[in-house]
C-alpha positions as CSV (number, residue, x, y, z in Angstrom):
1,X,31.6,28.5,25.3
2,X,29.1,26.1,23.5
3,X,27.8,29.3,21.2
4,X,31.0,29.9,19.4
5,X,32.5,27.8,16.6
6,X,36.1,28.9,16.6
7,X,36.9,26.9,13.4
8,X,34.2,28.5,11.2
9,X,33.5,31.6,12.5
10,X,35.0,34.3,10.9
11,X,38.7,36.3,11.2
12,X,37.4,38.8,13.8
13,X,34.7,38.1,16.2
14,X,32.6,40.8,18.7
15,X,31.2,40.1,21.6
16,X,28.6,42.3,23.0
17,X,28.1,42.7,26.3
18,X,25.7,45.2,26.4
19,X,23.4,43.3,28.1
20,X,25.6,41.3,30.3
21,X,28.6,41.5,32.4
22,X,32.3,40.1,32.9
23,X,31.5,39.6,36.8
24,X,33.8,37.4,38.3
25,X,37.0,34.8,38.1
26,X,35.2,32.2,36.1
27,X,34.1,34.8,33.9
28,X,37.6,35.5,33.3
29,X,38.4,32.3,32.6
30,X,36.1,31.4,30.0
31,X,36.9,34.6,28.1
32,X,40.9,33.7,28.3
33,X,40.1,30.2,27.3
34,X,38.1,31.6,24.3
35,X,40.6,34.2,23.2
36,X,43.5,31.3,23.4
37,X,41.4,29.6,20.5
38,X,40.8,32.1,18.7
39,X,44.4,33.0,18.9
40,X,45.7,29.8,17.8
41,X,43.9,29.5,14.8
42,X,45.6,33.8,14.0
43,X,42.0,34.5,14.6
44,X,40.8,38.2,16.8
45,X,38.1,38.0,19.5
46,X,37.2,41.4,20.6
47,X,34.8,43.3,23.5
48,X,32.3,45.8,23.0
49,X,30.0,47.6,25.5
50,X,31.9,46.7,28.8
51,X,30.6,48.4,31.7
52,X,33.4,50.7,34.1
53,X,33.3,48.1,36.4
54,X,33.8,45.1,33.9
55,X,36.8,47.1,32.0
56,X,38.3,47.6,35.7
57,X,38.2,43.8,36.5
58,X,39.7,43.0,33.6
59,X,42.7,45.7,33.7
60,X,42.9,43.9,37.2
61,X,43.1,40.4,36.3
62,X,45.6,41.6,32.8
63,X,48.3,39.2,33.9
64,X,45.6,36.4,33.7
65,X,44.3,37.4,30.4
66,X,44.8,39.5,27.2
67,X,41.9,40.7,25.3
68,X,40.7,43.4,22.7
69,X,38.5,45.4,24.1
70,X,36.0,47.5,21.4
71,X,35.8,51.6,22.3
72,X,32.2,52.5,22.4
73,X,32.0,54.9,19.8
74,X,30.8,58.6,21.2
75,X,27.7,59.1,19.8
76,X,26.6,63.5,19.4
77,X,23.0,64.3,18.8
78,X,22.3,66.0,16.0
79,X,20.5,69.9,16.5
80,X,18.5,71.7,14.2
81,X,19.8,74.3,11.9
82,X,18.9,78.0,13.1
């Protein structure tokens, strides 16, 4: 909570979690508390790179919070001409 500055940081925000998880209640929690202030102040916080099991936990706990959740693009590899 002590990494974002709500008041200065800018109209939309992402949040990454590539490299970590939304893994229990508190988890929850935080994330509501942070979308709340970012929604008072007509701001968007939004989450990229959610595991399965993190988007399932939050579809679960939906009547606790509301967030925007970031499709991970599709990425194609590109093949040689023939």
């Amino acid at each position: 909570m002590d990494k974002f500055d709500v008041q200065n940081d800018p109209e939309e925000v992402i949040i990454d979690f590539r490299e970590s998880r939304v893994s229990d209640m508190s988890a929850i929690e935080a994330l509501s508390k942070l979308t709340e202030r970012y929604q008072q102040l007509n701001k968007k916080l939004h989450l990229r790179h959610l595991s399965e099991d993190c988007r399932l936990l939050l579809k679960n706990a939906a009547g606790v919070i509301e967030v925007n959740v970031l499709e991970d693009p599709d990425y194609r590899v590109a093949t040689e001409p023939k």
